[in-house]
C-alpha positions, 0 to 999 in steps of 0.5 A: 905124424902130422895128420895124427896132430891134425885129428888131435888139435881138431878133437880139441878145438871139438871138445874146446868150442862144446865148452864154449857153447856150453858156457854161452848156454849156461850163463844165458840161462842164469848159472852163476859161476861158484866164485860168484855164489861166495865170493868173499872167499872159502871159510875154514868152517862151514859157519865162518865165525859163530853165529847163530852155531859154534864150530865142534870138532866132535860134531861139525858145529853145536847151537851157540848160547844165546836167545834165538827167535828161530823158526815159525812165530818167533818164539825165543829159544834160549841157549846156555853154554856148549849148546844147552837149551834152557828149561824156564824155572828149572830147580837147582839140582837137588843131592842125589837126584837121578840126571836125564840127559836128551840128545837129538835134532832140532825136534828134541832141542824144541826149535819153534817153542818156548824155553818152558814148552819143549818135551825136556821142560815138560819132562823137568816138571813131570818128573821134579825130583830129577835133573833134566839136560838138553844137549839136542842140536838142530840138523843133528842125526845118530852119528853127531848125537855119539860125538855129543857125549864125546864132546861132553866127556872131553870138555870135563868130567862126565854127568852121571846120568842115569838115562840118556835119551835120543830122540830119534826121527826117520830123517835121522837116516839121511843125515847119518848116512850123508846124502846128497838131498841132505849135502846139497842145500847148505851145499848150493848156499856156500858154493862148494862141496859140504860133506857134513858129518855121517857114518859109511860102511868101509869093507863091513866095518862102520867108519864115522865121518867128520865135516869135510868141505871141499872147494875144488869147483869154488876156486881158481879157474874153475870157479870162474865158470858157470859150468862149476855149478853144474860139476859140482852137482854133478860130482855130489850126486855120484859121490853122495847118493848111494851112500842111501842103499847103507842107510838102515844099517848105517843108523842100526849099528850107529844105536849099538855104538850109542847104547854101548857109549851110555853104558861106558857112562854108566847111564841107560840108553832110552830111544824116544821114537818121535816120527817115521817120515823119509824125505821123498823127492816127489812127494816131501816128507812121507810116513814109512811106518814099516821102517819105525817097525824095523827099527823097534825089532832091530832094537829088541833084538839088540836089547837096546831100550825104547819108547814109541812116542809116534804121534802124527803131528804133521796133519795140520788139523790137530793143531800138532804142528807149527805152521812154518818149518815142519817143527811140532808145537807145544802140544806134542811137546807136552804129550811127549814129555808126559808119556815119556816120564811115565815110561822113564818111571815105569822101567827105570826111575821107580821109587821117586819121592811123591809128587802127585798125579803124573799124566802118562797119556789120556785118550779123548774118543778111543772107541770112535778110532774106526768110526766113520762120521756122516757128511764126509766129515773127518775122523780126526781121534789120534792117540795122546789126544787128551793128554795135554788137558788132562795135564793142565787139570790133574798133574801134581795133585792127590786127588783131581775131578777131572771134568771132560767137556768141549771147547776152546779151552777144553778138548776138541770134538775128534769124531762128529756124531759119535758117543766118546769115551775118556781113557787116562793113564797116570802115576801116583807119585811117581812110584812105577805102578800105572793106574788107569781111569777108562769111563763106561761109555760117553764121557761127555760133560761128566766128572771122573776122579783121578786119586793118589792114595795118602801112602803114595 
């Protein structure tokens, strides 16, 4: 027996001095304690009080009202109450006009833009004759954007809105299915476990999952030691990185709930695809086309509606994309809000009151797509590339002379040493019915008419 509680007190000094040195190791290297990392205590929310995000039960936190100088060159964002985002010089809602509702992450909120540059602004003016309602929350992802109509319900009686709108993007598919690359950021900056809201698969069935916050490692003696961190992270990455193999079905079967959720409201559901990156730990954010692929046939084969309104804004030679943050800038924003009120009135707002031209989308060198330019130069056409400047030129008008010609106020020269053609598609009206302007060959310093019959 006492040979037995020799060896048992030796593997505890054993295991006792491996801490110690453990700990030594830790804090040499510069591992703070998580008492130290937030020290005034856990908070009871993730926000501790408000700010610049309101706690939500439905949705773990939604923007609060206010003007916010978010994200790259400060560009105010205004906020109503329960997190709407604010469309400059929007008309007072007119009888009868049909609501459009957008739900989604900070891209569809319009983080980095103006209150009348955001693709539900632009949205607003293509199609004046409707009501348009932002509701989009940054870090947002398919399974807060169900909990937003829930919010909206519980808080009064709900908007008849004819369509909603989720602005999906590839990196949805983390935050639905909860990650440990999406947990671990607001994770490490709090100092304890943040499980933020996402959906699991439990026995076959999906199970959607509030803000949970865990502060095990934070408090007490734990806390106390460097090797907190390390547990914490540990703990994270076990419990939370699998979550990744369900994230596709995860995010399909969310779509099914929303569809079915609008349809409860008496709206139409419209998925507005705006990217197809996944965050890559090697190589950041990463095209996956396929998944897009995937997700349009799951959808197709589920009858749940869409629009691809995928442009690759990320390459910072288009001028698409703000220079800080990841976040597109008004360009994209006016090519989306353009294309996507054509495809709204294509399938389900036709027989609006005229207004004049609507720009679906407008193409600036199209037969140049293939093209290889000489000197190495870059071929820089990309579908949607004329959309903004046609817009300036001809929206709301009957009748527009469109003048297609280069420079700093005009449209850029996509393919070098290569005869560009101009496609524009428009609607009069809007009444449903696209109408098409392609020229016969070089377009370039020419005069296209773009008309709306009298009867439109």
């Amino acid at each position: 027996m006492k040979a037995v509680l020799i060896s048992v007190a030796m593997v505890f000094a054993s295991v006792l001095a491996g801490l110690t040195a453990t700990e030594i190791y830790l804090r040499s290297t510069g591992t703070a304690p998580l008492s130290q990392s937030y020290p005034a205590g856990i908070c009871p929310t993730i926000w501790c009080g408000g700010g610049f995000r309101e706690y939500a039960e439905e949705t773990g936190w939604y923007t609060a009202a206010g003007v916010w100088p978010k994200e790259s060159e400060q560009r105010p964002m205004t906020v109503l109450a329960q997190g709407r985002r604010a469309i400059e010089d929007k008309p007072a809602r007119k009888s009868g006009a049909p609501g459009i509702l957008i739900l989604g992450g900070s891209i569809s909120q319009g983080i980095g833009v103006r209150d009348s540059e955001h693709y539900g602004a632009v949205l607003q003016r293509v199609l004046p004759n409707t009501d348009v309602t932002v509701l989009a929350t940054e870090g947002y992802g398919t399974s807060q954007v169900l909990g937003t109509l829930e919010r909206i319900a519980r808080k009064g009686p709900a908007i008849q809105e004819k369509v909603v709108v989720y602005g999906f993007i590839g990196h949805h598919l983390e935050r639905n299915s909860g990650t440990y690359l999406w947990n671990k950021p607001l994770s490490d900056m709090l100092g304890m476990i943040v499980d933020l809201p996402h959906a699991e698969l439990d026995n076959g069935n999906l199970v959607q999952v509030p803000l949970r916050t865990n502060a095990f490692f934070s408090t007490g003696l734990m806390g106390e030691l460097a090797l907190s961190a390390v547990l914490k992270d540990w703990w994270m990455r076990q419990t939370m990185t699998p979550r990744a193999d369900d994230a596709e079905e995860i995010t399909q079967r969310l779509l099914l709930r929303l569809d079915e959720a609008a349809r409860q409201r008496g709206s139409k559901l419209v998925v507005a695809i705006l990217d197809d990156y996944l965050f890559d730990p090697q190589l950041g954010m990463v095209r996956t086309p396929a998944l897009a692929d995937r997700m349009m046939a799951y959808m197709r084969d589920n009858g749940i509606d869409y629009v691809d309104l995928r442009l690759d804004w990320r390459r910072t030679q288009l001028g698409l994309v703000l220079k800080n943050g990841g976040h597109p800038n008004e360009k994209t924003h006016l090519i989306w809000g353009h294309e996507l009120g054509g495809a709204l009135v294509e399938r389900h707002l036709g027989g609006l009151p005229a207004t004049g031209l609507t720009v679906r989308h407008a193409n600036f060198g199209a037969d140049c797509a293939d093209y290889t330019p000489p000197n190495d130069l870059p071929n820089l056409y990309h579908w949607g590339n004329a959309t903004s400047y046609v817009a300036r030129q001809c929206a709301g008008r009957s009748v527009c002379d469109l003048y297609v010609d280069i420079g700093p106020d005009a449209l850029s020269d996509p393919v070098n040493s290569c005869a560009k053609d101009i496609q524009v598609e428009y609607f009069c009206g809007p009444v449903g019915t696209a109408r098409r302007l392609i020229s016969n060959g070089d377009s370039f310093r020419k005069t296209y008419q773009l008309s709306c019959p009298p009867d439109n």
